[in-house]
C-alpha positions, -999 to +999 in steps of 0.1 A: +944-617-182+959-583-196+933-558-197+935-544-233+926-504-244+902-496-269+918-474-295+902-439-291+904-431-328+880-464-338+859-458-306+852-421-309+818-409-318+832-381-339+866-397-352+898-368-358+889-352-395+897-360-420+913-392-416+876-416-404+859-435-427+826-411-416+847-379-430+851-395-462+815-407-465+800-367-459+831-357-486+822-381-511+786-366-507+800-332-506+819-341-538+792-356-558+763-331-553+785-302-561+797-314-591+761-324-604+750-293-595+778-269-614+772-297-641+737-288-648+746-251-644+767-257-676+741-275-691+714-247-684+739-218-695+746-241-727+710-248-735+701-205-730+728-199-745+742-173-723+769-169-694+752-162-662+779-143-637+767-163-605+762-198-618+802-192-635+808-184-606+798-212-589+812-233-613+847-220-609+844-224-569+831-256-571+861-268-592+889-249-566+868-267-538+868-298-552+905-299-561+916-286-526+898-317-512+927-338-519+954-311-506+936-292-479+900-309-470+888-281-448+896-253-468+880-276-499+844-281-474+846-243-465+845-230-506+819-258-515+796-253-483+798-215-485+793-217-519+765-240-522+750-221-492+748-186-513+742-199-546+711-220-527+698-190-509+695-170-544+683-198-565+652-198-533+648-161-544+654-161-585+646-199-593+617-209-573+589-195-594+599-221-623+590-257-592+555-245-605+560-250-643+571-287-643+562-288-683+592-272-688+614-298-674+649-275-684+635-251-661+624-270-636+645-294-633+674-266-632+658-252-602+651-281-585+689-294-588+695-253-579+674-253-547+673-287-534+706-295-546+722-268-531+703-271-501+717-309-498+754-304-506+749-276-476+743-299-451+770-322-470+794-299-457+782-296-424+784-329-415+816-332-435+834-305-418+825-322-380+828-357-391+796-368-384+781-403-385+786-419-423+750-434-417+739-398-423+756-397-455+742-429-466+710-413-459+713-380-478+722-401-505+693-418-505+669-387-502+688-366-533+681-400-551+648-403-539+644-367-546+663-370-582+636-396-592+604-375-578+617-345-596+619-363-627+585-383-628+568-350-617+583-333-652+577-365-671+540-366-665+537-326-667+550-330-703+526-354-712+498-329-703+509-299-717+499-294-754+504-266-782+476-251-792+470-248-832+470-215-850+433-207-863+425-183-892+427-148-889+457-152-861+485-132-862+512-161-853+541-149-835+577-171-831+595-166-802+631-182-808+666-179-795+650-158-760+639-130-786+605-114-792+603-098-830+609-063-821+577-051-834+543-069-834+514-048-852+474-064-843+443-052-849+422-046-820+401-078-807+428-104-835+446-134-816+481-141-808+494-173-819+526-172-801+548-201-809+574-207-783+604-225-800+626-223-768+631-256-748+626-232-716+598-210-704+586-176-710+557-152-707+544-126-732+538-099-707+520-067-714+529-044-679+498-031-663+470-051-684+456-082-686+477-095-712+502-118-693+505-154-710+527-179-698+548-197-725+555-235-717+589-247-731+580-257-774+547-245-768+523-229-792+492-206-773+467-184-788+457-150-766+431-127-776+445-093-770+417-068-761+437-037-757+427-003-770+445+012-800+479+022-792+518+010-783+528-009-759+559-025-744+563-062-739+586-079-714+589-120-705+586-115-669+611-139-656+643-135-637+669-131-660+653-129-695+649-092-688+664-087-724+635-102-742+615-071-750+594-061-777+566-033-790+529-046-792+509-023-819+475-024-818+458-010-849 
């Protein structure tokens, strides 16, 4: 009988890129988590509104990246690895405060799709770019799923627990709207804050240097007790990126 000879390209463990059917499972991957990502980077910039340089950016690379998939696959895994590998490793530095607020779900959820996402479509290209075993991709499908739903439920139940508080008599009430403070907010020494955030994202009402720091839940009313002395001060929202949101606390 004629001896026959296995084909090396079906019996290779790491088939020639990009043709194998494991390629294409790590660039479908690749594909997908990308574009959810830049998606809710739109959806985030939409929702602030404001254009954030990196996550534009991003968005832009992701598109050349995906569209040179077709044409030029490696050159399209090296612009959406790289990419998701710096925007990932700054969203770890700027966004990772906000995976402790899950009651405001635009936030969290926004980092959570930043950092994990990011971190996901990383290794995406990775095993993309050496062709690696498509039961891997099936399984880092399953864990950004998995991970998808967790995120999710976390923000769901976190919603259900976080409550406005209601405005009693004598409080000064304060809107926040729009990411702006009123530029001027006059109080007697020893009234109450009803600060009314009317945002769908989180922010603080931060007094530098004092004890006045109150975090802001996403459409969120809280009351704080300011017990300053008499005097100006300068408010900030102490999170990355809102460093516009300033304002002049008067207590008199």
């Amino acid at each position: 009988m004629r001896a026959t000879t296995p084909d090396h390209a079906t019996t290779s463990r790491h088939p020639t890129f990009p043709g194998s059917r494991h390629a294409n499972g790590w660039l479908r991957s690749l594909a997908i988590l990308t574009s959810l990502v830049a998606l809710g980077d739109v959806v985030f910039m939409t929702l602030i509104p404001e254009v954030i340089p990196p996550l534009a950016l991003g968005v832009a690379l992701t598109l050349i990246g995906i569209g040179l998939l077709r044409v030029r696959p490696r050159a399209g895994i090296a612009v959406l690895g790289l990419t998701s590998l710096v925007l990932g490793l700054l969203a770890v530095l700027i966004l990772s405060p906000h995976l402790a607020h899950p009651g405001s779900p635009v936030d969290f959820l926004h980092a959570v799709l930043s950092v994990a996402g990011r971190a996901l479509a990383t290794v995406a290209g990775v095993g993309a770019w050496r062709g690696a075993s498509a039961a891997g991709a099936r399984r880092l499908a399953t864990g950004a799923l998995g991970l998808a739903s967790a995120a999710i439920a976390v923000s769901a139940v976190a919603v259900l627990t976080v409550s406005s508080e209601a405005a009693r008599p004598g409080d000064l009430p304060v809107v926040v709207a729009g990411s702006q403070f009123p530029p001027t907010v006059t109080i007697e020494p020893g009234q109450t804050l009803h600060l009314d955030n009317q945002d769908v994202f989180r922010h603080t009402f931060t007094v530098p240097d004092t004890d006045l720091d109150v975090d802001l839940p996403a459409t969120t009313a809280v009351r704080a007790a300011v017990d300053l002395p008499p005097g100006s001060y300068d408010v900030i929202c102490d999170i990355a990126g809102h460093e516009h949101m300033t304002a002049v606390l008067v207590v008199d």
